[in-house]
C-alpha positions in Angstrom: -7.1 -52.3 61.8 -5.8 -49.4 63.2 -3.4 -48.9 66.4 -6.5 -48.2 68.8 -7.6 -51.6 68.4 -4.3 -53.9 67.1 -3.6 -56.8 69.0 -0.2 -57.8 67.5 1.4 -61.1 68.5 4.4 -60.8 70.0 7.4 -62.5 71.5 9.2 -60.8 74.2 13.0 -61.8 75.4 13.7 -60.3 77.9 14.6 -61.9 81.2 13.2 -59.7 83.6 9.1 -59.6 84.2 9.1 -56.3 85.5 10.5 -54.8 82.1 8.8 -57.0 80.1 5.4 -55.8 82.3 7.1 -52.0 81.5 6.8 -52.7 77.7 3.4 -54.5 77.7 1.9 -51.4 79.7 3.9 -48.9 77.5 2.4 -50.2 74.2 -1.2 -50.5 76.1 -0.9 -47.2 76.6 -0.1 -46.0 73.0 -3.7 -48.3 72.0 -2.1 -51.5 71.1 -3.2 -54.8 73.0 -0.3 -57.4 72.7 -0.6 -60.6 72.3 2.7 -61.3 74.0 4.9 -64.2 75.2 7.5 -63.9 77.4 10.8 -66.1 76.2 14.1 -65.9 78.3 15.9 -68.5 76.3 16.1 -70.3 72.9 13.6 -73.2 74.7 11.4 -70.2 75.6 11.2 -69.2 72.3 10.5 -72.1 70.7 7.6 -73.0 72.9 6.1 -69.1 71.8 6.6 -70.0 68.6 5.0 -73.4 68.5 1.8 -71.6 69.9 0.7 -70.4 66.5 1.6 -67.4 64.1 3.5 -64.4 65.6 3.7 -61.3 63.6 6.9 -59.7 65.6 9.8 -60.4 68.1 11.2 -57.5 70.4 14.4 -58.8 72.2 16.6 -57.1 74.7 20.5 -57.6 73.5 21.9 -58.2 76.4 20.8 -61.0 78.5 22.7 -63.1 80.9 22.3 -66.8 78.7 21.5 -65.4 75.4 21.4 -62.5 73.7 19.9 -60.5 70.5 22.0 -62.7 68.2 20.6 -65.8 69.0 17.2 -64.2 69.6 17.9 -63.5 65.9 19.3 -67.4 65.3 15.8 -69.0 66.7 13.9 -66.6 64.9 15.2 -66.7 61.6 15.5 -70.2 61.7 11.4 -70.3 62.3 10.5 -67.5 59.9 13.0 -66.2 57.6 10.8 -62.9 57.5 10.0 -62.3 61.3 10.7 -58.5 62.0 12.9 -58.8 65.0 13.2 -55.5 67.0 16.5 -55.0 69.0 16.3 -53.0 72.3 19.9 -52.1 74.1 21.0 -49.6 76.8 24.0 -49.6 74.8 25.0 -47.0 72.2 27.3 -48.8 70.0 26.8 -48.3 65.9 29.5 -51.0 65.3 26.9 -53.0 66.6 23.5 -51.7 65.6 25.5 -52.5 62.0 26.1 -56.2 63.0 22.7 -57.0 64.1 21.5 -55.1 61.1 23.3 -57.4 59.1 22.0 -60.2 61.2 18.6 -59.8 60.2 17.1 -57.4 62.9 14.5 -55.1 61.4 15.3 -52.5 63.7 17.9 -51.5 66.6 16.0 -49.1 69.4 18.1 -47.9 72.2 16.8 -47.6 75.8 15.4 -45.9 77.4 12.7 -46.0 74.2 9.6 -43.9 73.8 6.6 -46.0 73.9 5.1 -43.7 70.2 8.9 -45.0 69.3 8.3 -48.6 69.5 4.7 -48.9 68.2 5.7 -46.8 65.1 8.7 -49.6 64.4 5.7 -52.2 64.9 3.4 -51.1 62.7 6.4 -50.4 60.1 6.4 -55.0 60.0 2.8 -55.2 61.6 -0.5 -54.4 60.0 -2.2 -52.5 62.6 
């Protein structure tokens, strides 16, 4: 499979539609065509995950009931080896290091390039 026509399935925390439309467009744009759930929560999440195999999770770290690290919590919890991709506006190494540590595949800080992202995709996801 190659970017032009991957379909990756994703889950997307990130409490606001119009980024999460933002991303979905962004990776469209670079060929991909997500399979994407939008989660805002650790229920959210769940509920993705119950709906059948999902290959990556791209959170946002900062949202206003849960962040990255529990993004990471739920995740891990379902599959030990789900690349999660952390996104953050905020340019802190002290704690790119602790949700590296965490498990997070990869810390991306905003604003991110769309070739960006979809190169840290198909790092975890066969595309």
């Amino acid at each position: 499979m190659t970017a032009a026509d991957a379909s990756p399935r994703l889950i997307v925390v990130e409490d606001s539609e119009l980024d999460y439309e933002l991303l979905i467009a962004m990776l469209m744009r670079e060929g991909l065509r997500p399979r994407a759930i939008r989660a805002e929560d650790e229920a959210g999440m769940r509920d993705a995950f119950a709906q059948g195999p999902v290959d990556a999770v791209i959170t946002d770290h900062n949202l206003p009931r849960f962040d990255s690290f529990a993004s990471l919590k739920v995740a891990k919890a379902v599959d030990p080896d789900i690349p999660v991709i952390v996104l953050t506006g905020k340019r802190d190494q002290q704690l790119s290091q602790q949700l590296m540590r965490s498990g997070a595949a990869q810390f991306l800080r905003k604003p991110i390039l769309a070739d960006e992202l979809v190169r840290e995709i198909g790092r975890f996801v066969k595309l």
